[in-house]
C-alpha positions as CSV (number, residue, x, y, z in Angstrom):
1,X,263.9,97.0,-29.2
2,X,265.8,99.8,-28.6
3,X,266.2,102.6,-31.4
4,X,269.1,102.1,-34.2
5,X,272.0,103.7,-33.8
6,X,273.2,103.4,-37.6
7,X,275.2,106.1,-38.2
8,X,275.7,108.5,-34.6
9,X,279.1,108.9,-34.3
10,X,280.6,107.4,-31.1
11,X,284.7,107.3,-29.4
12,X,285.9,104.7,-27.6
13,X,288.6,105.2,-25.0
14,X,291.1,102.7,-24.2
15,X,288.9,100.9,-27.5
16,X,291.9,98.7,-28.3
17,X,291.4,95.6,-26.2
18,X,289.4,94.6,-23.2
19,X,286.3,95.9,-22.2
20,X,286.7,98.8,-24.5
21,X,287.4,96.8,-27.8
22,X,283.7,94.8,-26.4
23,X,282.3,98.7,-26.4
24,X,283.2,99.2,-29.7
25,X,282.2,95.8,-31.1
26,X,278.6,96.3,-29.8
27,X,278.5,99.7,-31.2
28,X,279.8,98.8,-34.4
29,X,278.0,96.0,-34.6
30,X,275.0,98.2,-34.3
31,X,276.1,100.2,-37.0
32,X,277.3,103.1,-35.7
33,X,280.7,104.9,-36.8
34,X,283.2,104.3,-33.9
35,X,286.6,105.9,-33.3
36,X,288.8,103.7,-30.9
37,X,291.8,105.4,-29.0
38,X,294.8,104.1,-27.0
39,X,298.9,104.8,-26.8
40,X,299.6,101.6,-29.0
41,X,299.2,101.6,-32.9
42,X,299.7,98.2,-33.1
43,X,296.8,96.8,-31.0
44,X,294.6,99.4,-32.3
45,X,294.9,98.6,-36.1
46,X,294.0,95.1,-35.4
47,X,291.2,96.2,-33.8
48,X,289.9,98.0,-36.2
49,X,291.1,95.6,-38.7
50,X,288.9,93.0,-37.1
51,X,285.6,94.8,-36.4
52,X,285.7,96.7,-40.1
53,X,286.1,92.9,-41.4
54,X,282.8,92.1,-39.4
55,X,281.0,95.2,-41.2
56,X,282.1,97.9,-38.9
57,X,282.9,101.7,-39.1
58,X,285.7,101.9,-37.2
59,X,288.5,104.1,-37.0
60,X,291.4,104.7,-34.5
61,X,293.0,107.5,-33.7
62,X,296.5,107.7,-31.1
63,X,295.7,109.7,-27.5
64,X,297.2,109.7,-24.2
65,X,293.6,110.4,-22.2
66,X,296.4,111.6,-18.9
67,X,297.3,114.2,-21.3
68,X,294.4,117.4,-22.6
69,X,295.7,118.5,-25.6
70,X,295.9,115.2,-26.9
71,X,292.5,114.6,-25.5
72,X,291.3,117.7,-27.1
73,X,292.7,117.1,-30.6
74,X,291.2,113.2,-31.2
75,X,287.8,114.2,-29.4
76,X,288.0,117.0,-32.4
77,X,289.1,114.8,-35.1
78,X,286.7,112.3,-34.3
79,X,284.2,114.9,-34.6
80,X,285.2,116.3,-37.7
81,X,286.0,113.1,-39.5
82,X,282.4,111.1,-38.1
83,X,280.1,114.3,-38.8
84,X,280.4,115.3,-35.2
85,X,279.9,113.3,-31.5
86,X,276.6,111.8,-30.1
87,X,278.3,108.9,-27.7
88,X,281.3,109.5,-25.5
89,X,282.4,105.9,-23.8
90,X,285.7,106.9,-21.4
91,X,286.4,103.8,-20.7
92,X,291.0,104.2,-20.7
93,X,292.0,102.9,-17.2
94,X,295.1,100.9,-16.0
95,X,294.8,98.8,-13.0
96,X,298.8,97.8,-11.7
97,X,299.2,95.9,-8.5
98,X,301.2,97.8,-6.1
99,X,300.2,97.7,-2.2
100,X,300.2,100.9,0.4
101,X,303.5,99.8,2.1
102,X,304.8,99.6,-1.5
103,X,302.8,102.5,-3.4
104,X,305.2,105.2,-4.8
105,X,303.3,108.5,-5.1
106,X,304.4,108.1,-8.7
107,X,302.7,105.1,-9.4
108,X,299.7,106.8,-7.6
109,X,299.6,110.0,-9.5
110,X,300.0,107.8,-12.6
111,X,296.6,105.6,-12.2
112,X,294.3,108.6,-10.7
113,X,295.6,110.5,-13.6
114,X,294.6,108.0,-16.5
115,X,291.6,106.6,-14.5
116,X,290.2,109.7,-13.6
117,X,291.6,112.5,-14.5
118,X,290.8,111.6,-18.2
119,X,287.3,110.9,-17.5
120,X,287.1,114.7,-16.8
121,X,289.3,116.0,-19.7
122,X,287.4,113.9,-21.9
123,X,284.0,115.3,-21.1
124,X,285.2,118.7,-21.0
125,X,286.6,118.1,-25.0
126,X,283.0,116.9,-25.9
127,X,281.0,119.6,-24.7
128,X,281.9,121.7,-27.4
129,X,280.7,118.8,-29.9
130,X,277.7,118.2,-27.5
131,X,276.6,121.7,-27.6
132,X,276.6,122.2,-31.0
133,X,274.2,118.8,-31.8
134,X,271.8,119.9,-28.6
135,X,272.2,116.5,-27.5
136,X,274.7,113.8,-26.2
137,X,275.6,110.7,-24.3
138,X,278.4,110.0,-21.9
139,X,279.2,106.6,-20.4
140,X,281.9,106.2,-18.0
141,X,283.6,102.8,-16.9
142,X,283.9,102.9,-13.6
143,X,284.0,99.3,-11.5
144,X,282.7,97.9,-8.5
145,X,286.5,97.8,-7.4
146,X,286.6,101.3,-5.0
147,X,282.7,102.6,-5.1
148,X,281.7,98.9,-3.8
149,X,284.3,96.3,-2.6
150,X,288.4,96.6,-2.2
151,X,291.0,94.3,-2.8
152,X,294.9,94.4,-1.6
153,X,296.9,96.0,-4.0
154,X,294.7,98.2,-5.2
155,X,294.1,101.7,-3.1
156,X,294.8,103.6,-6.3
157,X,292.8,101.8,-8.6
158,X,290.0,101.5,-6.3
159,X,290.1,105.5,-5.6
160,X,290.0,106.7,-9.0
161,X,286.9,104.5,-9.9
162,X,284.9,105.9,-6.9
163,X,286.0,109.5,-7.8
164,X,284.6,108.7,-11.2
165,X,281.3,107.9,-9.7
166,X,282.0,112.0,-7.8
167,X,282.8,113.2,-10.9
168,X,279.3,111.7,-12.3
169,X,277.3,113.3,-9.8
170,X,278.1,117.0,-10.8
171,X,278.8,116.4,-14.4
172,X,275.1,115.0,-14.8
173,X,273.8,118.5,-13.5
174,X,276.1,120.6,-15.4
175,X,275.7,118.7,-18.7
176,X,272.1,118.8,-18.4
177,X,272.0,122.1,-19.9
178,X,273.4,120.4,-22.9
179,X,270.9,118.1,-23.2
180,X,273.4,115.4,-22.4
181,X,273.4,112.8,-20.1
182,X,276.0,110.9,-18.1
183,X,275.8,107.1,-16.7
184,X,278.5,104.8,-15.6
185,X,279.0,101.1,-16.0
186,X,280.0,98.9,-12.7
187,X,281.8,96.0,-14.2
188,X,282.7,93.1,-11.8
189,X,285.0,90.6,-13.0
190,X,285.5,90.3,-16.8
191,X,287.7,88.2,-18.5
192,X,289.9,90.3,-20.3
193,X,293.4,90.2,-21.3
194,X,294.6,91.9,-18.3
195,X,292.3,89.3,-16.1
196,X,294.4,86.9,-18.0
197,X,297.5,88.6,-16.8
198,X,296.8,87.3,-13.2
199,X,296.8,83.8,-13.4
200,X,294.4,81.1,-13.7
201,X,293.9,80.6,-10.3
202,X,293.2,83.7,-9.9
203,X,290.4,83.4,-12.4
204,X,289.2,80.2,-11.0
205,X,289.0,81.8,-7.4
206,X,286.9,84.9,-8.8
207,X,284.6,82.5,-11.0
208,X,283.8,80.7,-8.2
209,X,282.9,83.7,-6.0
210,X,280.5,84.7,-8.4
211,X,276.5,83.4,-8.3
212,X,276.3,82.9,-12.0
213,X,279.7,80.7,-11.3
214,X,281.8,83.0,-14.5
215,X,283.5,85.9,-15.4
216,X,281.8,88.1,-17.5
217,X,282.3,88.9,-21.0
218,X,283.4,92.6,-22.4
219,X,280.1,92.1,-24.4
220,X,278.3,92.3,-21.1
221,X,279.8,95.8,-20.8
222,X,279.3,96.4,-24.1
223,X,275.9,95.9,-23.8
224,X,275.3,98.4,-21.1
225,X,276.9,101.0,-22.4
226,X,275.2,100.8,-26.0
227,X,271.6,100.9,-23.6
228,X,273.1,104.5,-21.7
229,X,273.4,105.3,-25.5
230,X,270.5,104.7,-26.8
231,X,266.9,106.6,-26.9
232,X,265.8,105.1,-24.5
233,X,267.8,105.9,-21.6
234,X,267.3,109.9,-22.8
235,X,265.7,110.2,-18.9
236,X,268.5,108.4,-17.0
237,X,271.4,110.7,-15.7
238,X,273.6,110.7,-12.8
239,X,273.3,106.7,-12.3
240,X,275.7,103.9,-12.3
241,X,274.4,99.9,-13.3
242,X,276.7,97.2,-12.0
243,X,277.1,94.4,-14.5
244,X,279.0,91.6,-11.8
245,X,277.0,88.3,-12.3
246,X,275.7,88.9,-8.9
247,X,279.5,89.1,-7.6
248,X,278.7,91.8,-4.5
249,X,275.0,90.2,-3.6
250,X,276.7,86.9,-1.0
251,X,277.1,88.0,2.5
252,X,280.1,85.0,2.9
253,X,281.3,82.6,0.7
254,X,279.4,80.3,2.7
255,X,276.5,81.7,0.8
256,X,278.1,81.1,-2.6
257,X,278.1,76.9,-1.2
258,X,274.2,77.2,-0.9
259,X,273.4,78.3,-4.5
């Protein structure tokens, strides 16, 4: 059993739906006091609405991750208000279909720069906070989609998750000093809303691609983040755990007919 984490104070990036409200949910489940950040109020006070009715400590606070002085203000609120930072889950990321041929550099610039670039503005807000407590933990969500496989449609999406895995590499070494370490989650396909988005074939086709023959719950995620967290994992830095159901083992889907 791993050790409680009643009481650390923990944010929650992009903690309003999808695999980030499942990151919150475990952590506030766990008892830990949890700030949850997105762009949209509305989403994010039902969020908190639901977990706080389920015995959370949950709070929310509005940030654009793309943007650092917005970064830097709710990663110092949520300090202040929760009795400083021991967890750091950037999990914000957008994932729009666009392919090459059809790929403005806007739309580019606009995914790298909430995928990625707030991955880094996010750790570099909770250093301060890290420093201070001699100790921290950062868990990033990257995705199998880039470091591992590719699918049409998504060269931006894809790059900024494998630049997050970059990112991890030098961060863990540097962050060392702070006593702090730095893992990323791998999701494969989980159902959430945006999953949803795409269609039910779409959904059938992944399900079935999969060995354990479903999508994954944002719990799953959840799940492995809240071990990163914990105790536990104090000696594991620099690493990423892909949580797929198995999605990335079959050579051919000819495989996936034999299970």
């Amino acid at each position: 059993m791993l050790t409680s984490l009643k009481d650390r104070s923990v944010i929650v990036t992009g903690g309003s739906k999808g695999i980030g409200r499942g990151i919150a949910k475990v952590f506030a489940a766990q008892g830990a006091k949890v700030t949850i950040t997105a762009r949209g109020e509305e989403a994010l006070k039902a969020t908190c609405d639901e977990l706080n009715a389920a015995g959370g400590q949950v709070r929310y606070e509005l940030c654009d991750v793309s943007d650092w002085e917005s970064v830097r203000a709710m990663v110092d609120s949520a300090a202040a208000v929760q009795g400083g930072l021991d967890v750091l889950c950037a999990n914000a990321g957008i994932f729009p279909q666009a392919k090459i041929v059809d790929m403005s550099p806007a739309d580019w610039d606009h995914v790298l720069s909430t995928n990625l670039r707030s991955a880094f503005f996010c750790v570099k807000a909770a250093i301060p906070h890290f420093e201070k407590a001699g100790k921290g933990r950062v868990v990033l969500t990257s995705s199998i989609t880039g470091p591992v496989t590719g699918f049409p449609g998504w060269a931006h999406y894809g790059a900024s998750k494998a630049g997050q895995l970059g990112f991890l590499k030098t961060a863990a070494m540097e962050l060392a000093r702070y006593n702090t370490t730095i893992n990323a989650v791998m999701p494969g396909n989980i159902y959430t809303e945006g999953l949803q988005d795409l269609g039910q074939e779409y959904l059938d086709t992944m399900a079935a691609s999969i060995p354990l023959k479903r999508l994954g719950a944002v719990e799953d995620i959840g799940n492995a983040a809240l071990f990163f967290a914990s105790d536990e994992a104090g000696y594991i830095t620099g690493q990423q755990i892909v949580v797929d159901g198995g999605q990335i083992l079959p050579e051919s889907l000819e495989a996936i007919d034999e299970i």
